[in-house]
N, C-alpha and C positions, 0 to 999 in steps of 0.2 A: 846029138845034142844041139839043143839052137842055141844062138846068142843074139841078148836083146840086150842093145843101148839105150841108155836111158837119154829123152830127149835134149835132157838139159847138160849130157857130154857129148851128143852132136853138136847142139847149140854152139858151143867151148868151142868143138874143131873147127867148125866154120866158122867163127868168128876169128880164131888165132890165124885163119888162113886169108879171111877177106881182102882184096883187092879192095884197092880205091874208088873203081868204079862198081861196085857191088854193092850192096845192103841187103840187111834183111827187117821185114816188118811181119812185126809179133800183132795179135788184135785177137778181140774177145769179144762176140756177138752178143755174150750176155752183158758185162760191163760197158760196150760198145766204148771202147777205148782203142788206141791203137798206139804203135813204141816203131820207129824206122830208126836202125843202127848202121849208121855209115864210119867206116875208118879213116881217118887221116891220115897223107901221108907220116906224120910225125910218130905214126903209130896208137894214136889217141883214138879213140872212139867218143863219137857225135850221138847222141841219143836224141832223139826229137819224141813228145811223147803229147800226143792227141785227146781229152777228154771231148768227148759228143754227146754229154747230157746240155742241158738246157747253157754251159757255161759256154762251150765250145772253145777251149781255151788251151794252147800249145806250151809245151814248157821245151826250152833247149838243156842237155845237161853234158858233161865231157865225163868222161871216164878213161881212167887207163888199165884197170884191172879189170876183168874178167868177174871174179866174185862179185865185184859191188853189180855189177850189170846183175848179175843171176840174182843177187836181192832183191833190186830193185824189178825185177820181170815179177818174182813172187808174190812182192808188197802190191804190185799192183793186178795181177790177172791170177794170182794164186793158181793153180792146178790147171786151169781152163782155158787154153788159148792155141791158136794157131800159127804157124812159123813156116812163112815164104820167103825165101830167097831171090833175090831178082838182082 
């Protein structure tokens, strides 16, 4: 029997494990948008989030939970996106 996790409780584990010098950037070729999550030492999570239509316009947001992040990944890339760690 296989076992499949589903992206969005990898996401979770890597995130709740992220070092400070690590991030990860989420981006969606079709929406051509892109989200870089870095952690703070304080524990906080840094969201940087990229619009590349005509506005080209960055938004900063902080987060400390986990859920809102995974909302806000939805509201913006819904179903369709990719997730590198670096």
């Amino acid at each position: 029997m296989s076992s499949i996790v589903p992206i969005s409780k990898k996401l979770s584990q890597k995130l709740l494990n992220l070092d400070i010098d690590e991030g990860v950037r989420i981006e969606s070729i079709k929406t051509r948008k892109k989200m870089y999550i870095n952690k703070r030492t304080s524990g906080c999570f840094v969201l940087e989030i990229i619009n590349k239509d005509s506005t080209d316009m960055s938004e900063i947001r902080f987060c400390s939970n986990i859920i809102d992040i995974h909302n806000l990944i939805d509201n913006i890339f819904g179903k369709e996106y990719s997730v590198t760690i670096y």
